[in-house]
N, C-alpha and C positions, 0 to 999 in steps of 0.2 A: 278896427280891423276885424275883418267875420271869424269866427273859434274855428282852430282849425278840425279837418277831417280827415282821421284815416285814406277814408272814398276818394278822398280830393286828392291820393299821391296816385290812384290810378284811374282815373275819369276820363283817360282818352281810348284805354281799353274797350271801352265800348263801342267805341267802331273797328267793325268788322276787317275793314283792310288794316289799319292800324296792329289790329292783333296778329295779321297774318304777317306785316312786316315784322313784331317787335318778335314773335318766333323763329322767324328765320335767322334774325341779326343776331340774337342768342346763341343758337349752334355755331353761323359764320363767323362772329369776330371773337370765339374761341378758337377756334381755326387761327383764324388770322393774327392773334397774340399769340398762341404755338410757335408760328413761323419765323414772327418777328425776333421772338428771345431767342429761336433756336440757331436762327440768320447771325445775329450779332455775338453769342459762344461761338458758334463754328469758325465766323473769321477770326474772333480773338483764339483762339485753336489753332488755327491756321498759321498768325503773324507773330502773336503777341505784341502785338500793338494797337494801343489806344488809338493813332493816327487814324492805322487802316480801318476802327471804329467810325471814325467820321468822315471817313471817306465813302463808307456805305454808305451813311445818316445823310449826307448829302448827294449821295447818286439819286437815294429815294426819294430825296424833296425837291431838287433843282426841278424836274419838269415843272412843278407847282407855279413855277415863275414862266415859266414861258406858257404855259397852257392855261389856268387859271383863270383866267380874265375871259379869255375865248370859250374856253368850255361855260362861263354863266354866262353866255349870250345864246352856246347852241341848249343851255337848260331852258332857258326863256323862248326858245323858238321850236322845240319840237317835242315830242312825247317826252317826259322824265323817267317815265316807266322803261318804256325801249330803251333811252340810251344808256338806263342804271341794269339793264339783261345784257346788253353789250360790253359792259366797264367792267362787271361782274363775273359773264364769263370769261373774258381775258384774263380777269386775275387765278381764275380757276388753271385755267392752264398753263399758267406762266407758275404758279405749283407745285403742278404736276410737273413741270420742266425741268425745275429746279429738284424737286424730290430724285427724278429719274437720276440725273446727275452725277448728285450722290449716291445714292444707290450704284452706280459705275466703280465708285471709289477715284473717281478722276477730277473732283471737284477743286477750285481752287478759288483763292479769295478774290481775284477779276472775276471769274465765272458771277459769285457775287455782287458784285459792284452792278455788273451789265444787268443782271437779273433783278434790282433793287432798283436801277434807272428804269427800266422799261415797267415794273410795277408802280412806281412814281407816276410814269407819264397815264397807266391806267385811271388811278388813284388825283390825278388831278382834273381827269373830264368826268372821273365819279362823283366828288366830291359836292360839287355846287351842286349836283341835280339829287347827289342823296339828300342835302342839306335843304333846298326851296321844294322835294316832296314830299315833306314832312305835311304840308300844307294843305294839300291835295289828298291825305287820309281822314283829316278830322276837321271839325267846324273851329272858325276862329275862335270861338271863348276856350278850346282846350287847346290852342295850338303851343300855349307856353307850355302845359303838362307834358306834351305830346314828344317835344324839343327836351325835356329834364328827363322825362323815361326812354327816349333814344340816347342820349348819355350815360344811362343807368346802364342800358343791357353796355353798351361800350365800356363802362368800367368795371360791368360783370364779367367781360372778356378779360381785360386788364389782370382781375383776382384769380379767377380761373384758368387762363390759359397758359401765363407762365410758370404754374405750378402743376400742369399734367408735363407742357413741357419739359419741365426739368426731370420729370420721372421717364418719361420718353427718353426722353434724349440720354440720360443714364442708362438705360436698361436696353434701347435698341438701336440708338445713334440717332442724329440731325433729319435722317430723309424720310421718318418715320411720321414725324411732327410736320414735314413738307406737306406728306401724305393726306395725311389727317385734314390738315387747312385744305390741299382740294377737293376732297369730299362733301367737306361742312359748306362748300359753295351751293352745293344742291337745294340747303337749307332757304336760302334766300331768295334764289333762281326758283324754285316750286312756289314762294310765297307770292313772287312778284309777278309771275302768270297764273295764278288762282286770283290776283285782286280783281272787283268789277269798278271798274272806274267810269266815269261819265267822259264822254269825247272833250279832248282839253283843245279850246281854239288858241294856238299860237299870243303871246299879248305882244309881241312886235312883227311889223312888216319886213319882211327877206330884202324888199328891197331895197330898206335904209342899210348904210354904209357899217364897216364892223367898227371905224373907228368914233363914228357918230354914237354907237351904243356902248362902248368902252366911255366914252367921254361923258356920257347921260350919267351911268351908272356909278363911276367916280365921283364927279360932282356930288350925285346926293349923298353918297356913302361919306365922302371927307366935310358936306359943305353944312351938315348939322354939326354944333361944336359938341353935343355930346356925346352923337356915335363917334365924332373924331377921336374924342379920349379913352373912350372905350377900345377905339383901335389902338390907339398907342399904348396902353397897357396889356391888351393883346399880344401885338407883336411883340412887350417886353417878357411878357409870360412865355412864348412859342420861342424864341430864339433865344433864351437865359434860361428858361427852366425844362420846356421840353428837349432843348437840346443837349441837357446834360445827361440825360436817360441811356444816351449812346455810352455813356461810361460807365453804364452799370457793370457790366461783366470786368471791368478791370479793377472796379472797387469791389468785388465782390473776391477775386483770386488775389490781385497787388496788396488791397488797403486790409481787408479783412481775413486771406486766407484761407478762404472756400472754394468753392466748385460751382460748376453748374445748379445744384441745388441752391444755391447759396445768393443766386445771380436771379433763380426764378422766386425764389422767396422774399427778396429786396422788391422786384417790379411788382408782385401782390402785393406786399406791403401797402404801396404808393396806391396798386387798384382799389386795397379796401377804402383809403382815405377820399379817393375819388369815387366810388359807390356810395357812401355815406355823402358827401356834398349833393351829389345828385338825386340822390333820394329825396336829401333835404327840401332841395328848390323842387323837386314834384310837388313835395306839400305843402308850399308855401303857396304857390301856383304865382298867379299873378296880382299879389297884396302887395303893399305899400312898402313894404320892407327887403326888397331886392337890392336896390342900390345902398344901403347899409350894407346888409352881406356882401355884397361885392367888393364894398371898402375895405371891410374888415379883411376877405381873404385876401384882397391884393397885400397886407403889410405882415400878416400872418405865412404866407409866401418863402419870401425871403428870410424873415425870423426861422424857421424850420430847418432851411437850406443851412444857413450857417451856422445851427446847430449840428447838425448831420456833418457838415463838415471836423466838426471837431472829437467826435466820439470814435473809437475803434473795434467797437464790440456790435453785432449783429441784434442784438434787441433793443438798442437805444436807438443804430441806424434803424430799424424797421420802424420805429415809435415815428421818429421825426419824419420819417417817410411816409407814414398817414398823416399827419399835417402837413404834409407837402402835398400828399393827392388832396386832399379836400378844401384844402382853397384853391389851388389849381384847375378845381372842378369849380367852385365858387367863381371863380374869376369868366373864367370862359363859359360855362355853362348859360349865365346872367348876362354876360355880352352879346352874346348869340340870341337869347331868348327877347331880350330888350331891341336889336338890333331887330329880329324880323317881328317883334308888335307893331314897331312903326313904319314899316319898309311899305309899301305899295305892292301890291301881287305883280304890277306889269315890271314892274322893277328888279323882284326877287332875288329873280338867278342873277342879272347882275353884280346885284351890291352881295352877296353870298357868293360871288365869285372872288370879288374884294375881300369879302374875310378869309376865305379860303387862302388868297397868293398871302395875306399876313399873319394866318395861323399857323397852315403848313411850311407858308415858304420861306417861316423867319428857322424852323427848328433843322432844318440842314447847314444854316449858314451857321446856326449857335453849336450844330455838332462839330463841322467842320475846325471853328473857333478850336471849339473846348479840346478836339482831338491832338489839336497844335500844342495849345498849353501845356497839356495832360504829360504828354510825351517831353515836354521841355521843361518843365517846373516839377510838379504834382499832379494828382487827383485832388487832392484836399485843398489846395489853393486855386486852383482851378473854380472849384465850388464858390469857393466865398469870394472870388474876383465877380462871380456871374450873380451869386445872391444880394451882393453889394449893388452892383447896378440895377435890379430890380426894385431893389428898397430905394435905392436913388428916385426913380420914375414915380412909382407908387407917392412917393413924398410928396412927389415935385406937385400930382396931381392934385392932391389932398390940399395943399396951401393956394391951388390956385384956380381952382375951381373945384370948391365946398359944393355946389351945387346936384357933383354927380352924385353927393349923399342921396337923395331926394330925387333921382332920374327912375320911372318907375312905366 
């Protein structure tokens, strides 16, 4: 294996659109972490209920399932750039809607819900065309860097944003953190019409059928058996682990006895763990040793979670919660990166549509789940019912095809 390189965690930097994207996404999805913690205290404020926690977590994801699929066919069929100004600005102003709102003082936890659905349904025709134009900033040999350092800034948002929010949201209330997030859209939105990009010709004909390209794109995405596995620990990571995230705020005031502070310092916790994974895979880039890591965070995962479960004290939660961002990051970051080394460019947005309905659209059904439990049992059994089946999968994979060690 080549000695590694500092240079190597940031070698996609050097193209120029690339850099204009990875500055935008840095202001915006602090934004976008702002609103998200400030979204999920305001209704637990609101209900005091972990339910009506997952009941957001799954307004925001459900589109992911109905749209998903379709939005990586219109990524594969026309500009990615236009329709990531379009997705983008929506979400700008769906924001601004929601800031305004409250700001009224007439906000209520449906207000909510609608505003979380219709950011979802943004968020699911953004998704597959942020994810296949990653590709179309830099040359294939950086394209795995390029995929690890747009993770990076996303878990830079992760650390940083639920910790202004929490100061925000103390010191000026929820619509202030709204605010903020539709501002930081500007950041993106200016980067993504400064890019020069070369004219992109369509890679499918409009006039093949949509179920003809849903069914192309499936096929390849389930019909290698390694991306297959790859998916199915996906989907068990996004619906078991992302979706317990929706309970941060009621472990943060029920289990632990804080506040808002306490609720934005748990989700940096888990950011730093995930900044650190994807830093890691930057500088590993794409050497022989990815599907190891991948192993390891998948079993590391669940070990974490059911630690976390068991501790009642805010520094021991935050500890296990950096080993929960960082194989969590490990886990998908490598799946993703592995999944488009070998994907076909005419294919892309397809099969990146496919990962998208099982990244995003498992972690609404696992909030959903966990909201149910939460409210019926525990928080804390809740956790270790969800990190138990994780560990289940992760096993299952390991004894039965050793192979994905060595998937590379």
């Amino acid at each position: 294996m080549p000695r590694l390189n500092l240079s190597d965690t940031f070698s996609a930097l050097k193209h120029p659109n690339f850099r204009l994207w990875f500055g935008g996404q840095i202001v915006s999805l602090i934004g976008t972490w702002m609103q998200s913690t400030a979204q999920g205290y305001l209704v637990y404020e609101l209900t005091a209920s972990p339910i009506m926690l997952g009941v957001v977590g799954f307004a925001n994801g459900i589109p992911v399932w109905l749209f998903s699929l379709y939005a990586g066919i219109i990524a594969d069929r026309i500009s990615r750039r236009k329709l990531l100004i379009i997705t983008q600005g929506s979400m700008m102003l769906l924001a601004l809607a929601l800031a305004l709102l409250t700001f009224s003082g007439k906000v209520q936890a449906w207000h909510v819900v609608i505003m979380a659905l219709l950011l979802g349904t943004a968020n699911a025709f953004d998704a597959p065309a942020r994810q296949s134009f990653v590709s179309e900033m830099v040359t294939k040999e950086d394209l795995a860097n390029a995929i690890a350092l747009n993770s990076t800034v996303f878990n830079l948002g992760i650390v940083i944003g639920p910790t202004i929010a929490a100061l925000v949201y103390a010191w000026f209330g929820p619509a202030w953190c709204f605010t903020i997030n539709a501002i930081s859209f500007i950041a993106v939105l200016t980067a993504l019409f400064l890019m020069h990009l070369p004219p992109r010709v369509p890679v499918i004909a409009t006039e093949k059928s949509v179920v003809h390209e849903l069914t192309t794109g499936m096929r390849y995405a389930f019909g290698d058996e390694n991306i297959r596995v790859l998916l199915i620990m996906l989907t068990a990571c996004s619906m078991f682990g992302f979706g317990l995230l929706n309970l941060m705020p009621a472990w943060a005031t029920h289990v632990l006895g804080g506040d808002v502070r306490t609720n934005g310092l748990l989700l940096s916790a888990r950011g730093v763990g995930s900044l650190a994974g994807a830093l890691m895979i930057a500088t590993i880039g794409g050497r022989v040793i990815r599907g190891k890591i991948w192993t390891v965070g998948s079993v590391v995962m669940p070990i974490s979670l059911i630690l976390f479960s068991l501790f009642r004290n805010l520094p021991m939660s935050m500890i296990m919660l950096v080993g929960f961002g960082w194989s969590l990051m490990s886990v998908v970051n490598i799946t993703n990166a592995l999944i488009q080394t070998h994907v076909p460019d005419e294919l892309r947005g397809r099969v990146m549509g496919v990962y998208i309905l099982l990244f995003q659209g498992g972690t609404p059904i696992g909030a959903l789940i966990a909201g149910g439990l939460a409210g019926s049992i525990s928080e804390a059994t809740t956790v270790l019912i969800f990190a138990s089946i994780i560990l289940i999968v992760a096993l299952t994979i390991h004894l039965r095809q050793p192979s994905i060690r060595k998937y590379n």
